[in-house]
N, C-alpha and C positions, 0 to 999 in steps of 0.2 A: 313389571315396568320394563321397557325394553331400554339396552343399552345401546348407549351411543358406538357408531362403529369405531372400531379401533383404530382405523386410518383416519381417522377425522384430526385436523388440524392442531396443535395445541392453542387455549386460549392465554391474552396475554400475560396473567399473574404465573400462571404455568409455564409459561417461556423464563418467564424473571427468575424464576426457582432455578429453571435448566441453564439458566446462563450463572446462575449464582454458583450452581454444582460445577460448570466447566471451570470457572475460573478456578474453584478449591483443584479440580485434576492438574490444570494448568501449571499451578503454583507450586504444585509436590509433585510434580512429575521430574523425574531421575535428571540433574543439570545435563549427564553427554545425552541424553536420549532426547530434551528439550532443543539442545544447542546443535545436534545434527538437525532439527526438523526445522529450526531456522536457518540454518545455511539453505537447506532445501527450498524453505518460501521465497527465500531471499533470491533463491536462482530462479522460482518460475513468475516472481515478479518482472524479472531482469525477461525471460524469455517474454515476457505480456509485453513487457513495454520493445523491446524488437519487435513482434508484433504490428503494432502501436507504427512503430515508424517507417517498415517494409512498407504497411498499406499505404499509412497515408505521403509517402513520395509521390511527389507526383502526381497528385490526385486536388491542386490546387484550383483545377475545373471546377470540383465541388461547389466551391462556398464555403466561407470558414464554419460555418452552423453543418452542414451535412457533414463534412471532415472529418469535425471537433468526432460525430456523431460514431462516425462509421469504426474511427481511431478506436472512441470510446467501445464499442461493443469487443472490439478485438482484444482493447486490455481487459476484459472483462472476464477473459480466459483464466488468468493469470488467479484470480481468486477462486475460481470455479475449482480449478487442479488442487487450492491446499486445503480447500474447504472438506472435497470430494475425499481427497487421498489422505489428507492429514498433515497439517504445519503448522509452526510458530510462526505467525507473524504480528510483529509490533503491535501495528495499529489493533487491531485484532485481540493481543493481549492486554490493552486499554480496559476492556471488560473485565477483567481478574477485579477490577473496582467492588462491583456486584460483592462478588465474595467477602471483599475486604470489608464494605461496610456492614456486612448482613455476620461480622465479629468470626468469621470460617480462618481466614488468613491474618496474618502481619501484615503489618503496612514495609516495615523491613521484607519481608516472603517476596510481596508484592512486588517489589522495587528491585530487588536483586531479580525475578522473574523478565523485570521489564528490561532490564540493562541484559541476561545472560539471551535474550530473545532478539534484542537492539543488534549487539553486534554478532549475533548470526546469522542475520538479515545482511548485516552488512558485508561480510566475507562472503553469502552466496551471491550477493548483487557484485560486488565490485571484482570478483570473480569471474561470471560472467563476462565484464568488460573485458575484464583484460583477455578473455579465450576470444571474443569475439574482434576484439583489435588485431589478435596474433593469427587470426583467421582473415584478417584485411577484407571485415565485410562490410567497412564503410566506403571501399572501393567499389562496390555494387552500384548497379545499373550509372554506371559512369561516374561514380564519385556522390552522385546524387542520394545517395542515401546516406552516404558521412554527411553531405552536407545539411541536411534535414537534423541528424541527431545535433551539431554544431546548433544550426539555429533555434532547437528547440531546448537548448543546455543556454542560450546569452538569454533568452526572453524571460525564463525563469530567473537568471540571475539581476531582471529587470522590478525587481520587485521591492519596497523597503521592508523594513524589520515588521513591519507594525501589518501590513498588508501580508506577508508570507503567513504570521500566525494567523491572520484571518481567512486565507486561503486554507492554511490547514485543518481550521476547526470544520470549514465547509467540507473536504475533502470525509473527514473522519466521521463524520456526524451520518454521514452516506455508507461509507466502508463499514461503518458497523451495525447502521440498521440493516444493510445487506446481512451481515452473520447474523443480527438480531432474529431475521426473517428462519434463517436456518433450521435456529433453534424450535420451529413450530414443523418444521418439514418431514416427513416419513418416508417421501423416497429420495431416491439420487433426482430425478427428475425437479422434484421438487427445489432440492437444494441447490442447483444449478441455476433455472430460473430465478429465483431469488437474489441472486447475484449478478445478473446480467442487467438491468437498469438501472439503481441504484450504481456500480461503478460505471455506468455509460453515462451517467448525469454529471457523475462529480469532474472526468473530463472532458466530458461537450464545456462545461463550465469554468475549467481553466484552475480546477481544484490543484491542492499540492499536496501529496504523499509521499513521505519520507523514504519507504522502502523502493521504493519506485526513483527518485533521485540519487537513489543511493548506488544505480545502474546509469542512469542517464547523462547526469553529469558526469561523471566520472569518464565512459565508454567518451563524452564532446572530449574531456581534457589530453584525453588519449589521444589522439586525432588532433589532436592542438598541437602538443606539443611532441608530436614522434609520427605523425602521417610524413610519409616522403613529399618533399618539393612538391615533384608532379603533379600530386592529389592536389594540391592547393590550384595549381598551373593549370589543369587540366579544367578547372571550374569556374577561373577568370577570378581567385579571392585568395586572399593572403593570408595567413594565420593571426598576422597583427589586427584585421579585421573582428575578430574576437575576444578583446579583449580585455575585456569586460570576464572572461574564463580566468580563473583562476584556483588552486585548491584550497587558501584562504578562504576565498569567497565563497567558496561551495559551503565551507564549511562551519563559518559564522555568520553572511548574511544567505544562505537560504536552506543548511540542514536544520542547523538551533533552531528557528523560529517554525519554521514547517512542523519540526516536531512536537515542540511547546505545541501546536495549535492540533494537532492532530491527537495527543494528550486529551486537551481539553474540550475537544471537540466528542473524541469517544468516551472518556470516560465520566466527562462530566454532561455533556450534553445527552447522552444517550443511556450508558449504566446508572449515573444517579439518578438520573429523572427516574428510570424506569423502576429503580431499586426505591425510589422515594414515596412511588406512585404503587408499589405492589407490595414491595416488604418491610417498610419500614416498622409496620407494627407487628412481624414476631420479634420472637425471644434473639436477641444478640447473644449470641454466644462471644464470652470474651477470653481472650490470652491468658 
């Protein structure tokens, strides 16, 4: 009988195993060794979403659907590099789910995993900002591109409690069939592709991702409250204009709920089902 070629794609119950195994490496991988590789995603999130707003300045000829589109391919980067190269990132460790339920990990493992990944994400994003303020590159092409990260930091804060979790389930439900797809992939080639639609959908669509706010906002507040006069002067808009910016606000109505939803977007919408639908009937291994 001939074998199948070895490059051939994994099929799906074969992915749910490989994402069940990532998540047990995940979850016992050494805390500085995990918590360095989050600050790192956390910075080429932060570099995606720059990206993200360099292009689309400017670029309101488009149509908000080409835009949305073009933005979206650009952040698209951003997962490609920690996929490729190797990172923690949050959303992403949503999947350690797999593990948990198929009895490999704690749900404590688990949990600590997700908070020591959280805020390494978050030191390498708001990190970012602040090298990228101290670089006054919202002074770029005439203030016009501070002023885009501004407007794109109050729209998001335009959101209620109940609509940010639903933006985020949508957001992560994408983010991680994107790594989902990975998991079947044999080359780099592969795994690249893979990630390039899926996060080009989730922001043509106006999705929300935590790690990705966790630059963005932050980088508007900067520029809020510490841009020189000028900047403001130079653009015909005032800082009171924004005011709706706030670090409160960032941080109870639109990091909590985005995350809640990007949670249960990945891990319930995409790990469980898949874990439900492929493993639920081996052997649990329990604690």
């Amino acid at each position: 009988m001939n074998q199948a070629p070895q490059n051939n794609p994994l099929l799906p119950r074969n992915m749910t195993a490989k994402a069940r195994d990532a998540g047990v490496g995940k979850v016992n991988k050494h805390p500085a060794e995990a918590f360095l590789l989050a600050i790192t995603a956390g910075g080429l999130i932060a570099i995606a979403f720059i990206f993200y707003t360099a292009v689309t300045t400017g670029a309101d000829f488009l149509g908000y659907g080409p835009k949305k589109l073009l933005g979206g391919l650009c952040f698209s980067v951003g997962l490609i590099l920690i996929v490729v190269n190797g990172g923690e990132l949050f959303t992403g460790s949503t999947l350690a789910v797999v593990a948990r339920a198929s009895g490999r990990v704690s749900t404590l493992q688990m949990l600590k995993n997700w908070a020591l990944v959280y805020v390494g994400n978050f030191v390498g994003a708001i990190t970012m900002a602040a090298m990228m303020f101290g670089a006054a590159q919202h002074t770029f092409a005439g203030g016009r591109l501070g002023l885009n990260y501004l407007q794109i930091a109050q729209g998001k804060m335009h959101h209620d409690f109940g609509a940010a979790i639903l933006l985020g389930i949508g957001c992560n439900i994408l983010v991680c069939s994107a790594i989902w797809m990975t998991f079947s992939a044999k080359t780099l080639t592969d795994k690249a592709v893979a990630c390039v639609l899926p996060v080009a959908m989730f922001v043509a669509a106006g999705f929300e991702h935590c790690v990705a706010n966790m630059f963005q906002i932050p980088m508007a507040l900067f520029i809020k409250d510490f841009a020189d006069p000028t900047f403001f002067a130079g653009l015909g808009v005032q800082a009171a204009d924004f005011a709706d910016l706030s670090w409160s606000g960032f941080f109870l109505d639109n990091l909590l709920p985005v995350t809640l939803g990007n949670i249960i977007g990945g891990a319930g919408f995409v790990g469980v089902v898949y874990w439900w639908t492929y493993l639920r009937h081996e052997p649990v291994v329990h604690d």
